[in-house]
N, C-alpha and C positions, 0 to 999 in steps of 0.2 A: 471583480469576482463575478462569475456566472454560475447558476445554481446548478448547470450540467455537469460542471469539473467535480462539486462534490457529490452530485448527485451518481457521476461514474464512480467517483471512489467508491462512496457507499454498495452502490448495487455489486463493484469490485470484493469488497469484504464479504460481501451476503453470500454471491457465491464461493468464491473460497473456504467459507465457514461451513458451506454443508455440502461440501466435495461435488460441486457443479461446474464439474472442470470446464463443459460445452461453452457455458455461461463465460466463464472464468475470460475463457479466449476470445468471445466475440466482445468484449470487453477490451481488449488489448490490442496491440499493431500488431503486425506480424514479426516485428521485428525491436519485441519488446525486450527492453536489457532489464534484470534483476541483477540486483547485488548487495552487498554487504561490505564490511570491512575485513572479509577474508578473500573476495573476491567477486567476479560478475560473470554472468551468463546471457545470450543473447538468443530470442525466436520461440515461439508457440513451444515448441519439444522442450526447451529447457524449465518456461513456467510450467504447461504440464510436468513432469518430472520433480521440481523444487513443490508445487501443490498438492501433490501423491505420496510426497515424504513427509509432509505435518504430521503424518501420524495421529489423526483425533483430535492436533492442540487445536486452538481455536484464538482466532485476532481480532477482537471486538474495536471498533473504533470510538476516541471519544473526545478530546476539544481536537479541533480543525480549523488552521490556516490558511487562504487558498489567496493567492496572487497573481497574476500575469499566468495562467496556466500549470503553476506551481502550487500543488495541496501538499502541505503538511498534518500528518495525523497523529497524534499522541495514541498508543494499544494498550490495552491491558490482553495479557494472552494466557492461557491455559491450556496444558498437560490435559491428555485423557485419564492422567494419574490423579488430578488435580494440583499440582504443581503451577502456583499464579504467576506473574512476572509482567514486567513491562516494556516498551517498547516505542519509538516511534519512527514511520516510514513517509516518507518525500517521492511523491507522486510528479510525474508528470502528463498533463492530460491533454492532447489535439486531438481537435474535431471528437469528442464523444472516447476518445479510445483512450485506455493508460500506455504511453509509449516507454514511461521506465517507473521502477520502483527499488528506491535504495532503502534499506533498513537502517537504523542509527539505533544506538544502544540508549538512548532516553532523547526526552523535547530538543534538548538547548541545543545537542549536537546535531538535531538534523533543520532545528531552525538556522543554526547557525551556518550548515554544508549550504541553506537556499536563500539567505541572505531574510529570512521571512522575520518578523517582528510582531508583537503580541497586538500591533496596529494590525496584522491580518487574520487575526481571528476572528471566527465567524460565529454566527448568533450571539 
């Protein structure tokens, strides 16, 4: 584990959280893929776009897994309605930058999509 990979995650959330798309990107590769289990998008135009659409929620991060350049994050996420829910996203990080970010609809499924185990959780 290296304290960069969470360290980009973290600063990755921060901006995202308070609509610092600038930040958001230099953060990223250029040819970062986002996706879900509805499907995936790839490059700078699609995270701007997918980060312009939160619409005010907001992705707090909070236990963190990180391995061989693999973070996993456990979210709790929030509505501008206030609408709470949870989350966790599987990070991949070279050199300082997020080169993808998959979403999973809670822990076990996105520990389980990165092979990650509770031996890599951090602090």
């Amino acid at each position: 584990m290296t304290t960069s990979e969470m360290a980009t995650v973290l600063a990755w959330h921060d901006a995202l959280n308070t609509g610092d798309v600038d930040t958001l990107l230099s953060l990223s590769s250029d040819d970062i893929e986002i996706g879900d289990a509805h499907g995936a998008a790839q490059g700078h135009e699609a995270l701007r776009s997918w980060a312009q659409g939160l619409g005010g929620r907001t992705i707090e991060p909070g236990r963190i897994y990180v391995h061989d350049g693999v973070v996993v994050v456990e979210e709790s996420t929030a509505s501008a309605a206030g609408d709470a829910g949870s989350a966790a996203s599987a990070f991949r990080v070279v050199h300082d930058h997020v080169t993808s970010v998959f979403r999973h609809d809670d822990l076990a499924a996105a520990l389980a999509a990165t092979e990650l185990t509770e031996a890599d959780l951090t602090g």
